[in-house]
C-alpha positions as CSV (number, residue, x, y, z in Angstrom):
1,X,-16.5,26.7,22.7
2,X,-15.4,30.0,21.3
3,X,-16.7,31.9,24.4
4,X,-14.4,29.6,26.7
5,X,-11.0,30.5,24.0
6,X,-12.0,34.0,24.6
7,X,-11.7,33.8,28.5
8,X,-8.7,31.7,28.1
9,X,-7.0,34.4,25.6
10,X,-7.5,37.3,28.0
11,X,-6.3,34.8,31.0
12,X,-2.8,33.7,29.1
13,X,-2.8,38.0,28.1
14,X,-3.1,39.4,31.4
15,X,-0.5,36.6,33.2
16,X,1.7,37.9,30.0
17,X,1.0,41.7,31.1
18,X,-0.1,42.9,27.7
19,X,-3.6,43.3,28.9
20,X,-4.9,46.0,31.3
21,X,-8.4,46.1,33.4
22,X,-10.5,48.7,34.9
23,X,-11.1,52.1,34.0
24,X,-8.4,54.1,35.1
25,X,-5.8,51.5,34.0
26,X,-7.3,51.4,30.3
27,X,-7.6,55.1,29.8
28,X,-4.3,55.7,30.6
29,X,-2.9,53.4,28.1
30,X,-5.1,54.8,25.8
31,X,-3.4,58.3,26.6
32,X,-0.5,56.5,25.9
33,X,-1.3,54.8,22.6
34,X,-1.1,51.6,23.8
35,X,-4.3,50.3,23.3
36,X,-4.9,47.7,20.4
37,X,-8.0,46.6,21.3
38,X,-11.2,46.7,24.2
39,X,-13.3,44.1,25.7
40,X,-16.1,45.6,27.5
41,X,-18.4,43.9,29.8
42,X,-22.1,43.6,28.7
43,X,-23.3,45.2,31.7
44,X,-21.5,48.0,31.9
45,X,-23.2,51.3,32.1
46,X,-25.0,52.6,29.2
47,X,-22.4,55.8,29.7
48,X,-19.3,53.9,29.8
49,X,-20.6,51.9,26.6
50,X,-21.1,55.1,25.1
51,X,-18.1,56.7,26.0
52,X,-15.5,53.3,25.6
53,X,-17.2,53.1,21.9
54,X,-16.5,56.5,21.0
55,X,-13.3,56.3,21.6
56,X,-12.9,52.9,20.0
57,X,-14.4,55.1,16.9
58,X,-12.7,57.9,16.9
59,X,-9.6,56.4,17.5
60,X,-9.7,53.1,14.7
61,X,-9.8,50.7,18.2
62,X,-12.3,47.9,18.0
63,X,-14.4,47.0,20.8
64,X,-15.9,44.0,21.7
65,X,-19.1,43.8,24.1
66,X,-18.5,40.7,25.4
67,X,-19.1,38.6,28.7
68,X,-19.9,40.0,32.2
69,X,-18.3,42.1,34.8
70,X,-18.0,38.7,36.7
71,X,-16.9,37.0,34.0
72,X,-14.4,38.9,33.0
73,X,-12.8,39.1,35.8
74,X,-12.8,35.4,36.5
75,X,-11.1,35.2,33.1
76,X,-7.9,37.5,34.3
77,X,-8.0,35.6,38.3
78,X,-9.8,39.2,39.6
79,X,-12.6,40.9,40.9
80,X,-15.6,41.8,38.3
81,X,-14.1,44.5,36.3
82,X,-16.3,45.8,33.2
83,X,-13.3,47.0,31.0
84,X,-10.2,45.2,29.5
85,X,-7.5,46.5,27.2
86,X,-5.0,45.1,25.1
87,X,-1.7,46.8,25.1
88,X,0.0,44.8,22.7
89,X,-1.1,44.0,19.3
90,X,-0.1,40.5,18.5
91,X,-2.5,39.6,21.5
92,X,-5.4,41.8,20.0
93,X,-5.0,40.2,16.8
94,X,-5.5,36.5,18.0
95,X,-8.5,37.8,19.4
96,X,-9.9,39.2,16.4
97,X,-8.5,35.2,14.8
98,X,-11.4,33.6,17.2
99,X,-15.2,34.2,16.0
100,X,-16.7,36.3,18.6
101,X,-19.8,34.5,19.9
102,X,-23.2,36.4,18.3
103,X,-21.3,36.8,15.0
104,X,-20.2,40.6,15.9
């Protein structure tokens, strides 16, 4: 059940344009500061993981591994897309209010 709130939280997000997808579109609101929080797709690359979570650390942004590239994209009406970005906190924040499946 919580796995089907989280793909409806990141649909009702990116239809109220406080969520951004794909690479180039997530590091440049993270240039900007106007990231509050990352969902990255559990297949992404090993160096994107690596890179997306250092970041996350070095910055004080959580990220979330969570879903697939095809699922994720599903969830926001696109193509599969391995990245996702808040850009508004109130929507990060009722994120973080729904247990992420796998307890992390």
């Amino acid at each position: 059940m919580e796995r089907n709130n989280i793909y409806q939280l990141l649909g009702l997000a990116y239809r109220a344009r406080s969520l951004v997808w794909g690479y180039r579109a997530v590091k440049k609101a993270w240039e900007r500061k106007k990231v509050f929080m990352v969902i990255m797709a559990e297949d992404t690359s090993t160096a994107l993981k690596e890179k997306i979570l250092s970041w996350g650390r070095r910055e004080g942004i959580p990220v979330w591994i969570f879903g697939t590239k095809e699922e994720l994209g599903r969830a926001i009406g696109k193509r599969p897309c391995g990245l996702l970005a808040f850009t508004h906190r109130d929507w990060a924040e009722r994120l973080k209010g729904i247990k992420k499946p796998g307890g992390g």
